[in-house]
C-alpha distance (Angstrom), angle and dihedral (degrees) to the residues before:
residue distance angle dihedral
X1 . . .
X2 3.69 . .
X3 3.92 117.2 .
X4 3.73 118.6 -98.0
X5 3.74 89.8 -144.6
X6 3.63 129.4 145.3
X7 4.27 123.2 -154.5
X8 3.51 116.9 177.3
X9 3.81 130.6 -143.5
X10 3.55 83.5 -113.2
X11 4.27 100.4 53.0
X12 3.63 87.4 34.6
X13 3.84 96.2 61.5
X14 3.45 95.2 51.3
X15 3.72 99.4 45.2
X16 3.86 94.6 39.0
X17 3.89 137.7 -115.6
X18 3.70 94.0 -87.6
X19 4.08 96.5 54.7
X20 3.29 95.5 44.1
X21 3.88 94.2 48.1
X22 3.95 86.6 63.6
X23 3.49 91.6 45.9
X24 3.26 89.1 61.4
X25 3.31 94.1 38.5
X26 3.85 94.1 55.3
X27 3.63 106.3 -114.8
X28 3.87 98.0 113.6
X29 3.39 105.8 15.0
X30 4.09 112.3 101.1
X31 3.15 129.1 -106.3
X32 3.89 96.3 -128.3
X33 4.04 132.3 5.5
X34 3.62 140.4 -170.1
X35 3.61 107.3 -121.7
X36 3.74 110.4 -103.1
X37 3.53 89.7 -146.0
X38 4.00 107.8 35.5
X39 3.42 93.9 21.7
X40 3.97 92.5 -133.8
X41 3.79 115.6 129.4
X42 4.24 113.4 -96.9
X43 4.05 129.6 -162.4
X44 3.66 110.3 -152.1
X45 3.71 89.9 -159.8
X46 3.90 85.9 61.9
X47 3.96 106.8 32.1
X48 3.51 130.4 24.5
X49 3.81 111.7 -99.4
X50 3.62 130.5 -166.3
X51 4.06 126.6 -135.7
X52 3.46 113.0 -133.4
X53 3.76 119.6 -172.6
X54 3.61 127.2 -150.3
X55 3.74 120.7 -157.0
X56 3.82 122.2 -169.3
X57 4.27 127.1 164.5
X58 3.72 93.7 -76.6
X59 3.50 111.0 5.4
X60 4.08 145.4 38.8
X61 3.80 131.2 -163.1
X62 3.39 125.7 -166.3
X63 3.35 115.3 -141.1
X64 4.40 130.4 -175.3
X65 3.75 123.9 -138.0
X66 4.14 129.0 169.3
X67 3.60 112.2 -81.7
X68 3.62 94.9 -125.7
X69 4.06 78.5 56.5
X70 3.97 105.3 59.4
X71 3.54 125.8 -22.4
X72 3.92 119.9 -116.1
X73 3.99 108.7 -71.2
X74 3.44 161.1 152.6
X75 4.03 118.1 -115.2
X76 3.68 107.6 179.9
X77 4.76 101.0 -150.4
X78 3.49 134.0 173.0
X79 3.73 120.9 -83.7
X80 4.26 75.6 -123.6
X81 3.51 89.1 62.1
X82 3.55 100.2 37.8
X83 3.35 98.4 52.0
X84 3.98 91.9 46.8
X85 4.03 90.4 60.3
X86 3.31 97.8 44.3
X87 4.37 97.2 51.3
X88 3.96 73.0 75.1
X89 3.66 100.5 44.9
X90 3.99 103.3 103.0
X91 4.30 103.8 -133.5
X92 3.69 94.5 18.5
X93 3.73 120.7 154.7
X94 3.66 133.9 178.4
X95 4.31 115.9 -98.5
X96 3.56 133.8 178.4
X97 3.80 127.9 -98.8
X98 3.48 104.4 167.8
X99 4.26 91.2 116.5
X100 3.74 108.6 42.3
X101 4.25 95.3 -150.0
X102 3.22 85.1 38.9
X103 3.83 98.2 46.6
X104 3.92 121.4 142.4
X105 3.56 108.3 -155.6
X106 3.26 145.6 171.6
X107 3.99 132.6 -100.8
X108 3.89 109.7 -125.6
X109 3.97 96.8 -163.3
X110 3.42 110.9 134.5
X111 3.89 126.5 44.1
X112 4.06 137.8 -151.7
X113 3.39 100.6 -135.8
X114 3.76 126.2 -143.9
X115 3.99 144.9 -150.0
X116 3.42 108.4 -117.8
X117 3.83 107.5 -140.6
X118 3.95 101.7 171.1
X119 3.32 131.7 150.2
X120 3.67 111.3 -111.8
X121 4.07 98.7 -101.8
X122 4.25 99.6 18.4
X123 3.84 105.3 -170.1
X124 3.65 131.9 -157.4
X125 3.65 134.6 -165.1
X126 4.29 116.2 -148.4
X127 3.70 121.0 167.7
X128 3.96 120.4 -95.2
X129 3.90 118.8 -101.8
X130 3.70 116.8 -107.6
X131 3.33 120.4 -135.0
X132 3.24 98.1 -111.8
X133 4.00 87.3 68.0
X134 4.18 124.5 57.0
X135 4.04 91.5 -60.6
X136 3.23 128.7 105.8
X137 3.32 97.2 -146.0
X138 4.14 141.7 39.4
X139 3.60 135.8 -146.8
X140 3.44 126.5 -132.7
X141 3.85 116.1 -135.2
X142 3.73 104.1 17.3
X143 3.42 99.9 -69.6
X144 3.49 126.5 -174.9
X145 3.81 123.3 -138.8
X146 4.00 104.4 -137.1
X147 3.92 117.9 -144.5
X148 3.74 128.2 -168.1
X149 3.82 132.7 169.1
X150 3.48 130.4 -132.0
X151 3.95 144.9 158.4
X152 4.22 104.3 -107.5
X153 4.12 109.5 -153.9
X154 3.92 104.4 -139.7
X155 3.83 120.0 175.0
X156 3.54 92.5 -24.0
X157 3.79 96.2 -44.4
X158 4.08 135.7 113.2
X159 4.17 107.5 -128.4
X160 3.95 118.2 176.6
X161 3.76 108.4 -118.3
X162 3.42 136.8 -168.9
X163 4.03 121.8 -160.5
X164 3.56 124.6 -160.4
X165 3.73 129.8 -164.7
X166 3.88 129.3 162.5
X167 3.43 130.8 -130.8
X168 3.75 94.0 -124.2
X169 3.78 142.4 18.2
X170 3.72 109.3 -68.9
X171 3.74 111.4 -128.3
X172 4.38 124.4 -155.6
X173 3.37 109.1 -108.3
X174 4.17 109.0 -97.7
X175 3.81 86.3 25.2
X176 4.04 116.2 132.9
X177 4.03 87.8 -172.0
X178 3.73 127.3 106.1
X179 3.77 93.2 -134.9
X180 3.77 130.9 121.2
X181 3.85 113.0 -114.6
X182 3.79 87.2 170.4
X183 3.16 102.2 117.1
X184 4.20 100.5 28.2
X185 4.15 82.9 56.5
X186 4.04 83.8 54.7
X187 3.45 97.5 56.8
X188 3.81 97.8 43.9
X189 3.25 81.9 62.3
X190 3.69 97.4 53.1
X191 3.59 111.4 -90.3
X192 3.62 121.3 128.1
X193 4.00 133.3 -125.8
X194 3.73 106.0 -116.2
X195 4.32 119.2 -155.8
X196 3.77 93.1 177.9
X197 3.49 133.3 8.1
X198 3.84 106.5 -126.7
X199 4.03 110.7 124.2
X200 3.21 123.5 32.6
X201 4.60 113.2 -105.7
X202 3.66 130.7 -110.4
X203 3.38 119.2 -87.5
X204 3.85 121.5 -95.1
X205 3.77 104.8 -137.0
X206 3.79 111.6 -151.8
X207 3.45 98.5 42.5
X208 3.93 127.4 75.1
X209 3.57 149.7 162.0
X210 3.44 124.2 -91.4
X211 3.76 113.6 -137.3
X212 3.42 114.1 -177.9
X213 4.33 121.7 179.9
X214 4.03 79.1 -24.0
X215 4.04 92.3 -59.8
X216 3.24 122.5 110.5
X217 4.01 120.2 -110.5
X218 3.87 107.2 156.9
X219 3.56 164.0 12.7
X220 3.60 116.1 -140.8
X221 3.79 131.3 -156.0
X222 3.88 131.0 177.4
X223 3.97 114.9 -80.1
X224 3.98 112.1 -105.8
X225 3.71 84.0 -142.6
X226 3.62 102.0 44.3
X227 3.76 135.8 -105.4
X228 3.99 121.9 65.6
X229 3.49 129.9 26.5
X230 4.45 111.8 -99.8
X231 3.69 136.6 -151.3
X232 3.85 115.4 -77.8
X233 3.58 79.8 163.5
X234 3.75 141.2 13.8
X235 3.24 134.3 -177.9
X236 4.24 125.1 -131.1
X237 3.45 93.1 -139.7
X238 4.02 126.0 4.4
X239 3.79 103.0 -77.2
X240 4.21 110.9 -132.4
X241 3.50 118.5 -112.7
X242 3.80 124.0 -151.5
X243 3.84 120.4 -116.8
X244 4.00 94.2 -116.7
X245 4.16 94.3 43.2
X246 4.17 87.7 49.9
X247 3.98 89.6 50.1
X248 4.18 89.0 41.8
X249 3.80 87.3 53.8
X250 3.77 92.8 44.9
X251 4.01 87.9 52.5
X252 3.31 95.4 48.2
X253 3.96 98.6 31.8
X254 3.94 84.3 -142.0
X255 3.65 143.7 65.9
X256 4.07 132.6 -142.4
X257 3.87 116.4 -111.0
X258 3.79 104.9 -152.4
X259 4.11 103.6 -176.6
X260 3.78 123.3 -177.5
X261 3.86 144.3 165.9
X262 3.87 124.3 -89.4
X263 3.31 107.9 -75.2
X264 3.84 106.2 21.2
X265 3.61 99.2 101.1
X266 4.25 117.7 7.4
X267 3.67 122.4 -172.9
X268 3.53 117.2 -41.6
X269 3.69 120.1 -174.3
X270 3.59 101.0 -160.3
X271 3.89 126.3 58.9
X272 4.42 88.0 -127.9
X273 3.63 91.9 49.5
X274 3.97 84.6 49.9
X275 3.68 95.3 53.0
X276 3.61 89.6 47.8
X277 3.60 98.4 57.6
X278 4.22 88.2 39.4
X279 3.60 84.0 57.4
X280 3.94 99.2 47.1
X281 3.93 90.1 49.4
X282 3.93 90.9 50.2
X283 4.28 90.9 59.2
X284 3.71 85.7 41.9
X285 4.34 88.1 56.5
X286 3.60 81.7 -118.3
X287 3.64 102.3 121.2
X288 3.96 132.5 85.6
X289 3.69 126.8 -174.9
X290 4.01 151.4 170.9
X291 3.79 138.1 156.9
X292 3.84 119.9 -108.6
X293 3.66 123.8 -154.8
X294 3.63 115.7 -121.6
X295 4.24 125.9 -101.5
X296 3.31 111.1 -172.5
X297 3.88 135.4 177.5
């Protein structure tokens, strides 16, 4: 039975014409996954299955989700973050990257899979970009931006969410001000002031969530330069995801990015108290927002 298997232009470049021929072909593509995105186990001989390829410094795994998960794709990671999923990748051996056509990599087909015993809004603290990195942005004082996770009731329905807040005022890069061009920098970039939090917002395409062994390792934003997505945002250590926001982000294939200056929101260690202080930084025009499409590994 021929192989339901998907390779984009994209995965196919950087493994080569050759590999992904007998991919396709069914000589090194398994025989069964686990989703990299749902987690659920996939048969590429019964359902059409995307390859997505993840690229770090030194090494790339290619992993296999449902098609009606993530479409076949390139996600350029950190060899940090790379390395970090695949410790609980069951068979996983280090491969070469150095040449992307010329790529070895590493098949990502089976999973470990893990309890998730979260908190229900985890939050983790990872310095700001400068702007001399990806960011569009710096701040001043080595501020921290703060994330924690949360399920968001909109119109009746559970979204994941993640809310960011730095530690200090956010400052534009070449500015000698004190002021706070947190959120102003946000919306140039195309997030969108919120006053109430009703609906859920458009999504922002170029930017995504990185989902890596369902933990969280990244934001991702377009590349100034061109090619791959970058880090906006990445975590120290693979931030914890609870059981129900994993499945909400699988249903929805995105997540909401609530963003707001220091001091709006704080750490709140339960998902009401969250919404609460979401809700008071909205009336106060304190409150930016979009939904990113999921990347997961």
């Amino acid at each position: 039975m021929p192989r339901m298997l998907d390779v984009s232009n994209e995965v196919r470049a950087e493994i080569g014409d050759e590999e992904a021929d007998r991919l396709l072909a069914g000589d090194s593509a398994p025989g069964g996954y686990d989703c990299t995105s749902c987690r659920t186990p996939g048969d590429p001989e019964q359902e059409r299955t995307s390859t997505v390829l993840f690229v770090g410094d030194e090494t790339a795994v290619l992993a296999f989700a449902h098609s009606t998960c993530l479409p076949s794709q390139v996600v350029q990671v950190t060899e940090e973050q790379l390395q970090s999923a695949a410790r609980s990748i069951s068979g996983y051996a280090t491969a070469s990257s150095a040449h992307a056509q010329h790529a070895q990599y590493v098949q990502a087909a089976q999973y470990a899979q893990h309890p998730q015993t979260a908190p229900a809004a985890p939050y983790q603290e990872a310095p700001a970009p400068h702007h001399h990195s990806e960011a569009p942005y710096v701040v001043p004082e080595q501020a921290v931006l703060g994330v924690t996770s949360g399920l968001v009731l909109l119109a009746g329905e559970l979204h994941p969410a993640l809310v960011v807040e730095p530690t200090a005022p956010v400052a534009r890069p070449g500015s000698l001000g004190a002021g706070d061009d947190f959120l102003p920098l946000l919306i140039e970039q195309g997030f969108m002031p919120v006053t109430e939090l009703s609906t859920a917002p458009a999504v922002l395409h170029g930017w995504s969530v990185l989902l890596a062994v369902g933990q969280l390792h990244a934001v991702l934003q377009p590349n100034p330069n061109g090619g791959q997505p970058v880090a906006w945002w990445q975590a120290h250590q693979p931030l914890q995801v609870t059981e129900g926001w994993r499945a909400a982000a699988n249903k929805h294939q995105q997540v909401l990015l609530f963003a707001a200056p220091v001091g709006s929101i704080g750490r709140q260690p339960r998902e009401d108290l969250l919404r609460d202080a979401l809700d008071r930084a909205a009336a106060n025009g304190r409150l930016v927002t979009a939904a990113l499409p999921l990347a997961g590994l």
